[in-house]
C-alpha positions in Angstrom: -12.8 23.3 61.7 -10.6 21.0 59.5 -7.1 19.7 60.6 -5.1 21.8 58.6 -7.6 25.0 60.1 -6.6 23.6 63.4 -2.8 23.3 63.0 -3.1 27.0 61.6 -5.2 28.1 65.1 -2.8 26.1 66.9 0.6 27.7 65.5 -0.8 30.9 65.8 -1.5 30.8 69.6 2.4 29.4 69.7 3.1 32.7 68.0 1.4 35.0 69.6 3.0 33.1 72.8 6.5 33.8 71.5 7.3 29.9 71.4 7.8 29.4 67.9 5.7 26.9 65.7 5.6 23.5 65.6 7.8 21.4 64.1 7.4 19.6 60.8 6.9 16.5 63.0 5.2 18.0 65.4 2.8 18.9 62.6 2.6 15.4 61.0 1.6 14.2 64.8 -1.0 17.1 65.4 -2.8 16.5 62.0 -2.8 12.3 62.5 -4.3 12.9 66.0 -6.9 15.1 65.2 -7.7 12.9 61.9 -8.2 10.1 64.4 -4.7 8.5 63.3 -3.0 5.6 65.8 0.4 6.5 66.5 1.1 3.0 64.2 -0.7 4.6 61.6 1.1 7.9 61.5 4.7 6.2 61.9 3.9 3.9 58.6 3.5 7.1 57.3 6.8 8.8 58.9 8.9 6.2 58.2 9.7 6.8 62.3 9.7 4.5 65.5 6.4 4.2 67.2 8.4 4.7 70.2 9.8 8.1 68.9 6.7 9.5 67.5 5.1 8.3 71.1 8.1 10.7 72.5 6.9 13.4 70.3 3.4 12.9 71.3 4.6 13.1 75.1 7.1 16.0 74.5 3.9 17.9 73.4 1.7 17.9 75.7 4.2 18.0 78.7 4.8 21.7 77.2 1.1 22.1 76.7 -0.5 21.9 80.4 -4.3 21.9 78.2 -3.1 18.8 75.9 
C-alpha cells in the first residue's frame, strides 16, 4: 500500500465513522509520516512552524487512541 492508498483507507474509516476527513494539513502530515518525512522536512515543505505541524501531529493521534 502506497501513501496516497493509505490516506484514501484512512479517510474512509473517518467516514464511515461519521468524523469527517482529514484536513488538508492533516493530509500533508499523514503522507510525510508514512513517506518516512521528519517533521523539519515536512514544514520546509509547508511553509509552517515545526512547532505547529508538531501540534498537528499531537492533535492526531490524541483523537486516534491506535496512533
Amino acid at each position: 500500500m502506497d501513501s496516497k492508498e493509505a490516506l484514501e483507507f484512512i479517510n474512509s474509516l473517518l467516514m464511515q465513522a461519521k468524523k469527517g476527513v482529514l484536513n488538508e494539513l492533516e493530509e500533508i502530515l499523514f503522507l510525510g509520516i508514512w513517506e518516512g518525512q521528519t517533521y523539519t522536512e515536512i514544514c520546509a515543505n509547508t511553509y509552517r512552524s515545526e512547532q505547529h505541524i508538531r501540534d498537528v501531529g499531537a492533535n492526531l493521534c490524541r483523537n486516534n487512541p491506535s496512533c
